[in-house]
DSSP file (Angstrom, degrees, kcal/mol; ACC not computed):
  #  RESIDUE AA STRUCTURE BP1 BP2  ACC     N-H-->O    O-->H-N    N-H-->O    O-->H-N    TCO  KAPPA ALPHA  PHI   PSI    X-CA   Y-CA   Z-CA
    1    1 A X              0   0    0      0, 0.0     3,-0.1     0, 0.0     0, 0.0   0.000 360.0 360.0 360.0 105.7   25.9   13.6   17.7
    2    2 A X        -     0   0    0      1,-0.2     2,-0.2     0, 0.0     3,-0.0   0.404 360.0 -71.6 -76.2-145.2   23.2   15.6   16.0
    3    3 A X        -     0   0    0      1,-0.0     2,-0.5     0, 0.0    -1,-0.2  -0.669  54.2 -90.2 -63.9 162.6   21.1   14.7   13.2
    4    4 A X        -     0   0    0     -2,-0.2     5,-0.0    -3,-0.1    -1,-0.0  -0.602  44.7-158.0 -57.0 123.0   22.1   14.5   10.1
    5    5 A X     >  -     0   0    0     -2,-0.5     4,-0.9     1,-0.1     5,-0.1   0.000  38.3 -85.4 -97.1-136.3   21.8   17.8    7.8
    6    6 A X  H  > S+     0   0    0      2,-0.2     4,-1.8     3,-0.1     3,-0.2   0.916 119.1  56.3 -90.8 -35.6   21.7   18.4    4.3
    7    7 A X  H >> S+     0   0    0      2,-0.2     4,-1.4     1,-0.2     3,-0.7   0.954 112.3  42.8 -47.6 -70.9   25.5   18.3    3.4
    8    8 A X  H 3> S+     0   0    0      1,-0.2     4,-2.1     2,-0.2    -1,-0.2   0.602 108.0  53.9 -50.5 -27.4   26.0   14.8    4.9
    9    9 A X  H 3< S+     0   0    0     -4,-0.9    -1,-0.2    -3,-0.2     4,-0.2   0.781 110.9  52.0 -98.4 -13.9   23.0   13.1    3.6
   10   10 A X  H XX S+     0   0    0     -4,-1.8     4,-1.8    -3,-0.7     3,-1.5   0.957 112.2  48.5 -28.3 -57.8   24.4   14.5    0.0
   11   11 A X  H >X S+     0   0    0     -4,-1.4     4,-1.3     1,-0.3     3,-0.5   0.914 113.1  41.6 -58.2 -63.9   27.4   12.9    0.9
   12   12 A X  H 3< S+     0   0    0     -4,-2.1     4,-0.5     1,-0.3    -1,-0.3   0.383 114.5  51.2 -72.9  -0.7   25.9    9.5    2.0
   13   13 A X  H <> S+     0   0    0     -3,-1.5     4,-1.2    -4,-0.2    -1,-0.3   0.627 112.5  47.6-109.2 -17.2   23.5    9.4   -1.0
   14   14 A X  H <X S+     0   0    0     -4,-1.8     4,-1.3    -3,-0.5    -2,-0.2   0.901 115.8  47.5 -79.1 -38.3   26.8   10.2   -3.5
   15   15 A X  H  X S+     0   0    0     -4,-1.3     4,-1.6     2,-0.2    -1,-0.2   0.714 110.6  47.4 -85.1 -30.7   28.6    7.5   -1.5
   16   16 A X  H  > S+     0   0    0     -4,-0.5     4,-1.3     2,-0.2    -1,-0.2   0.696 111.1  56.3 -96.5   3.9   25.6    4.8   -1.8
   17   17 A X  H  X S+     0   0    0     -4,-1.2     4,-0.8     2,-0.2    -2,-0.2   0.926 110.9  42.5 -79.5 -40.3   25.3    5.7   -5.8
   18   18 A X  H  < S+     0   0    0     -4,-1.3     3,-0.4     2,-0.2    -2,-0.2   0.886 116.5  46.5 -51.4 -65.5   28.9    4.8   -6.3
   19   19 A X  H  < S+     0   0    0     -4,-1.6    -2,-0.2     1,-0.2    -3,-0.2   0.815 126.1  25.3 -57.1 -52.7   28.7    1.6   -4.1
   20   20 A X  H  X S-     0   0    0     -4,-1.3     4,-0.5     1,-0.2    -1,-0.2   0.315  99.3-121.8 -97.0 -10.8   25.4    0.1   -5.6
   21   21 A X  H  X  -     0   0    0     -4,-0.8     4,-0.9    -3,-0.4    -1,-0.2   0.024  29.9 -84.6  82.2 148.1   24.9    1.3   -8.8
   22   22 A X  H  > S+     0   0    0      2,-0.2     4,-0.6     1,-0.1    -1,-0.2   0.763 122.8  61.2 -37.0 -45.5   22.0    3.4  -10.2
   23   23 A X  H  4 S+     0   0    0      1,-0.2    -2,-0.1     2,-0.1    -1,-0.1   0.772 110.0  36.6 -38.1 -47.3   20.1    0.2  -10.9
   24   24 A X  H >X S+     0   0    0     -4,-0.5     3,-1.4     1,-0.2     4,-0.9   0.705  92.8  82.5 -97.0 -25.9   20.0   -0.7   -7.6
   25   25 A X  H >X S+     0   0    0     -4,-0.9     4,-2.4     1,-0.2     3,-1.1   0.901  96.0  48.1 -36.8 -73.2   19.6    2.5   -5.7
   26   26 A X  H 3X S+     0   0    0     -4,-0.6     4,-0.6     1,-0.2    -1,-0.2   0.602 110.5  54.3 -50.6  -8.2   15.7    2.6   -6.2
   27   27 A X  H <> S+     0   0    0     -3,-1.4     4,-1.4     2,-0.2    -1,-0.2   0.720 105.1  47.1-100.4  -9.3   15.6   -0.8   -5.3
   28   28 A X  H <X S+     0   0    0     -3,-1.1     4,-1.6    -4,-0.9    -2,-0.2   0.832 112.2  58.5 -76.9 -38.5   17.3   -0.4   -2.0
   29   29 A X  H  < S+     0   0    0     -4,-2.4    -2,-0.2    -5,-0.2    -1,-0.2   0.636 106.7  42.4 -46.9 -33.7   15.0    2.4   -1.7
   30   30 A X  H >X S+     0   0    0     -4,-0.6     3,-2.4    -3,-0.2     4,-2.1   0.902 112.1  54.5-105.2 -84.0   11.8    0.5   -2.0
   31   31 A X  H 3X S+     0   0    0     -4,-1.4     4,-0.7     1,-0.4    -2,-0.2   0.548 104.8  47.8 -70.9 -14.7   12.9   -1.8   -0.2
   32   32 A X  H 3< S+     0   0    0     -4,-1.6    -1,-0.4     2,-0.2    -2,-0.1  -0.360 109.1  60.2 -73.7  32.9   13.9    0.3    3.2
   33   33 A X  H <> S+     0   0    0     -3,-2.4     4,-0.9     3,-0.0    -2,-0.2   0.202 103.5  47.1-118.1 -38.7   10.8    1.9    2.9
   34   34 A X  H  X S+     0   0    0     -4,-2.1     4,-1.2     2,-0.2    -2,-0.2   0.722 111.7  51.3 -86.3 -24.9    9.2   -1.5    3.3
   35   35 A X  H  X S+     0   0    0     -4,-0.7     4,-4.3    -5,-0.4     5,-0.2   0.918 111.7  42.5 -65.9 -72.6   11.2   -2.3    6.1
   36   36 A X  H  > S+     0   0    0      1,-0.2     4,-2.3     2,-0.2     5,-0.2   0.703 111.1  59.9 -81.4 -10.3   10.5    0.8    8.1
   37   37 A X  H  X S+     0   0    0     -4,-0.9     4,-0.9     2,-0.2     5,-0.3   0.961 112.2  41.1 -52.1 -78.4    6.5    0.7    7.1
   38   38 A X  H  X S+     0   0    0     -4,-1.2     4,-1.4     1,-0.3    -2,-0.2   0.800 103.5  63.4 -74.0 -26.7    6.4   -2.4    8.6
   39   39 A X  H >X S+     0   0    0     -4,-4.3     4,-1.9     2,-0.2     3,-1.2   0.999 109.7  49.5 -33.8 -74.7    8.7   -1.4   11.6
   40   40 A X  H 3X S+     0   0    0     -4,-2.3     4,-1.3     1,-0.3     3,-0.5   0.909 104.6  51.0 -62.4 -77.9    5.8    1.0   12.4
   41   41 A X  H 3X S+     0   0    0     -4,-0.9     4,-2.0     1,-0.2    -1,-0.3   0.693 110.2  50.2 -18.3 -40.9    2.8   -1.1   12.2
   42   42 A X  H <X S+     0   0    0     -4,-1.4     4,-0.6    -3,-1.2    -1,-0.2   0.965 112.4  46.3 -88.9 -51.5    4.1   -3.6   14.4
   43   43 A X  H >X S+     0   0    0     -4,-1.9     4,-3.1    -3,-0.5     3,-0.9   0.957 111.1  50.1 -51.9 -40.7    5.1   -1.0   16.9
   44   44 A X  H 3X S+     0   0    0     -4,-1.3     4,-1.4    -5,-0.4    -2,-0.2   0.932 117.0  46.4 -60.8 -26.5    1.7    0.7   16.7
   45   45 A X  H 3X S+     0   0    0     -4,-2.0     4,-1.3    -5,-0.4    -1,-0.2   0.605 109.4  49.7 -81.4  -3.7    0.2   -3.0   17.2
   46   46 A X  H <X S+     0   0    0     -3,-0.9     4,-1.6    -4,-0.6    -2,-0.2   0.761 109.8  53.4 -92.6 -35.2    2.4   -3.8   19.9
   47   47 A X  H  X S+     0   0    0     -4,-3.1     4,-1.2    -5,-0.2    -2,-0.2   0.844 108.9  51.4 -58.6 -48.6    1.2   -0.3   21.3
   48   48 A X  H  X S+     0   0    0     -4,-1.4     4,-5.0    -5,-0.3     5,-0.4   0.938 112.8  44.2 -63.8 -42.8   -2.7   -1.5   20.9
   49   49 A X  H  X S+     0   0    0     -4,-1.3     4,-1.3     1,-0.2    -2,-0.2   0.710 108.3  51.5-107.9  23.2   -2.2   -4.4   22.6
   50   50 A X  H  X S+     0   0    0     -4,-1.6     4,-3.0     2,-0.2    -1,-0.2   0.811 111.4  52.6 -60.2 -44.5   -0.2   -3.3   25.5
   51   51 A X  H  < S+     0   0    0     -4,-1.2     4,-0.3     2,-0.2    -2,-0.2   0.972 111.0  46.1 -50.4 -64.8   -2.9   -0.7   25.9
   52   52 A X  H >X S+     0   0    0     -4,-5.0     3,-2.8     1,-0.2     4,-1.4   0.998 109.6  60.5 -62.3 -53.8   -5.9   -3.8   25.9
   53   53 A X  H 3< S+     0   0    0     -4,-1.3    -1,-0.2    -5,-0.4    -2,-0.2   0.802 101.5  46.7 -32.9 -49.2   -3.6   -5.6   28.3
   54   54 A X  T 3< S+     0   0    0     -4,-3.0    -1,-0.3     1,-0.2    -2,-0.2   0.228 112.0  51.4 -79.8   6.5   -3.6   -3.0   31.0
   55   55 A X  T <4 S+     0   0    0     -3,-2.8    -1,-0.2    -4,-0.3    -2,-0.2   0.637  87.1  88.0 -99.7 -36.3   -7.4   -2.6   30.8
   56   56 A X  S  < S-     0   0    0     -4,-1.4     2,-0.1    -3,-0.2     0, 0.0  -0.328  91.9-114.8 -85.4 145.5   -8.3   -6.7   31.1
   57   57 A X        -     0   0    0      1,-0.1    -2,-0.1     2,-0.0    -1,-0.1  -0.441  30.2-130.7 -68.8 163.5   -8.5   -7.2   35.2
   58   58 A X        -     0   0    0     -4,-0.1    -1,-0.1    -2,-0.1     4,-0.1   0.223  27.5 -95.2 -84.0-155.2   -5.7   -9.6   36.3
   59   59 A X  S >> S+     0   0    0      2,-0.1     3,-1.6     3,-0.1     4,-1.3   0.786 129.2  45.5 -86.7 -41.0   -6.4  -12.7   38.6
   60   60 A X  T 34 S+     0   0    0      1,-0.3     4,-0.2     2,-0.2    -1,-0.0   0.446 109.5  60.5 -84.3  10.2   -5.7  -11.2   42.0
   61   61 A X  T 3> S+     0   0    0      2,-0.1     4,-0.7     3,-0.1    -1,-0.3   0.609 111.1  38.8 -60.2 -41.0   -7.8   -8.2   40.4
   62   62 A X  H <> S+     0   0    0     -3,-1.6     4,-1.5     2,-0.2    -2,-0.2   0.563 117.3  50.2 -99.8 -23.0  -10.9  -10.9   40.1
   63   63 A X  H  X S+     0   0    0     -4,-1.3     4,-2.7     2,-0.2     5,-0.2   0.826 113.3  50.1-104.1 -41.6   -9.9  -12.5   43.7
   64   64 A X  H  > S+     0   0    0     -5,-0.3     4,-1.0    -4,-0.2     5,-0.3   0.934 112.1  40.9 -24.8 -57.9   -9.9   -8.9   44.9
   65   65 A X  H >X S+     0   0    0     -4,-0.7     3,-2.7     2,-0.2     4,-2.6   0.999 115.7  56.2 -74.7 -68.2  -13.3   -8.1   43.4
   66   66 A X  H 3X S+     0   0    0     -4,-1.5     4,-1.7     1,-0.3    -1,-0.2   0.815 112.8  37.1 -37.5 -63.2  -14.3  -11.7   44.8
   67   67 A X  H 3X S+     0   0    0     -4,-2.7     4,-1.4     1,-0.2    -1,-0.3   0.544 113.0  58.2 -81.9  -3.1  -13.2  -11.0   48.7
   68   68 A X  H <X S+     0   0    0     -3,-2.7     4,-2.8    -4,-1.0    -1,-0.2   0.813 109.3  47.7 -94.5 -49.5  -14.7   -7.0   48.5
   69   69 A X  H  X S+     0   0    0     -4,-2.6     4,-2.3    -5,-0.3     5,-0.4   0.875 109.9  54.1 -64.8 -37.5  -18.2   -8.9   47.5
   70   70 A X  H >X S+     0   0    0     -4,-1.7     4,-1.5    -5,-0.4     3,-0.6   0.992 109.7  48.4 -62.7 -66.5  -17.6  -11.3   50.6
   71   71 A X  H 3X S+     0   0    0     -4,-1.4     4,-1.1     1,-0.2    -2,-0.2   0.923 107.0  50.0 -51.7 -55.3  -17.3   -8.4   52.7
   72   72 A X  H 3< S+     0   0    0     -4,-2.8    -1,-0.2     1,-0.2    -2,-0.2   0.898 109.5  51.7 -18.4 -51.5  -20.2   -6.5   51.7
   73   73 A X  H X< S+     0   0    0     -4,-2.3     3,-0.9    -3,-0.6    -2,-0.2   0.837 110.3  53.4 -81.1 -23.8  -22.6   -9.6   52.1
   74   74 A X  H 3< S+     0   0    0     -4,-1.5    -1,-0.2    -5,-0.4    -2,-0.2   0.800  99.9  60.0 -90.3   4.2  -21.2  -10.0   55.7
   75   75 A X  T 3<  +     0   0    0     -4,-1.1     2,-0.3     1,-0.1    -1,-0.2  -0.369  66.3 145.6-105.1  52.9  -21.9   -6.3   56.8
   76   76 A X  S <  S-     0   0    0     -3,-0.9    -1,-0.1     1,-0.2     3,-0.1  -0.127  75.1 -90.1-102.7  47.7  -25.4   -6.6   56.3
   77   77 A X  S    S+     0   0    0     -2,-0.3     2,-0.4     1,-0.2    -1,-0.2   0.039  96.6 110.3  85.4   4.7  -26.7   -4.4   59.1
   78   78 A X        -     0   0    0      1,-0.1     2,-1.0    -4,-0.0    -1,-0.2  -0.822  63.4-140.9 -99.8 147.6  -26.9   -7.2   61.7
   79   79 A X    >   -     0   0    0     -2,-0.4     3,-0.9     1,-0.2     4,-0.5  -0.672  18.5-170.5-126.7 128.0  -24.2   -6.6   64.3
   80   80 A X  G >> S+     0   0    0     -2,-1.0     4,-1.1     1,-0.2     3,-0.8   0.868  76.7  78.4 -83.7 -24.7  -22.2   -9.5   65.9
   81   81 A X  G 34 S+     0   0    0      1,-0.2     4,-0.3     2,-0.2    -1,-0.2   0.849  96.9  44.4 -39.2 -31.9  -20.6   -7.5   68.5
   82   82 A X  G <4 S+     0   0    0     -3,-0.9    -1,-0.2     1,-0.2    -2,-0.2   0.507 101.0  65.8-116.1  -5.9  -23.6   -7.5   70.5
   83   83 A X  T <4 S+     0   0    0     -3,-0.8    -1,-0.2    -4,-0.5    -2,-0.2   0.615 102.4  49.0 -24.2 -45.6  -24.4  -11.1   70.1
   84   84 A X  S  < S+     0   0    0     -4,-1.1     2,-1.0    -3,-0.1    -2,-0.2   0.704  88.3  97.2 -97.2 -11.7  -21.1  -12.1   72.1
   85   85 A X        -     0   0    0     -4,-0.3     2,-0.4    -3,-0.1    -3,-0.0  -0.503  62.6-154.7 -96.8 125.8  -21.7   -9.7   75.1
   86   86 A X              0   0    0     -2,-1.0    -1,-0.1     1,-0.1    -2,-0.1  -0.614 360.0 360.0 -94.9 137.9  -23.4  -11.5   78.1
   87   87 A X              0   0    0     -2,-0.4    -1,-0.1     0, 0.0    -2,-0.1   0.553 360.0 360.0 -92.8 360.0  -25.5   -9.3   80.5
C-alpha cells in the first residue's frame, strides 16, 4: 500500500463529483480543510505542552533536590568519625 498517485486521486475526485454533486464538492472541500487545520494545531499544541511538561521538576525531583541539600549541610568539613574513636 503506497500512496496514492495521480491516476487514482482522478479517479476518487470523478467518483466524489458524481456522489455529491458540484454544489457540494467545494463545500466538502472547505470543510476537510478545516478539519485537518485544526487536526494540526491541536497536535502542535499537544506537542508544546508535552515539551513544557518534561521540563517542570516532578515531586520526587523536588524531594531529590530537598535530600541532596541535606547532605551537603551535613558534610560541612567537621568529621564525626573521629569523634566516636576513644583513645
Amino acid at each position: 500500500m503506497g500512496r496514492l498517485g495521480p491516476g487514482e486521486l482522478i479517479l476518487l475526485l470523478a467518483i466524489a463529483l458524481v456522489i455529491f454533486g458540484p454544489s457540494k464538492l467545494p463545500e466538502l472541500g472547505k470543510s476537510l480543510g478545516r478539519t485537518v487545520n485544526e487536526f494540526k494545531k491541536f497536535s502542535n499544541d499537544l506537542k508544546v505542552d508535552v515539551s513544557l511538561d518534561e521540563n517542570k521538576p516532578t515531586k520526587t525531583d523536588k524531594k531529590e533536590d530537598k535530600n541532596s541539600s541535606k547532605e551537603k549541610l551535613d558534610f560541612t568539613g567537621s568529621n564525626q568519625a573521629d569523634e566516636h574513636i576513644e583513645l
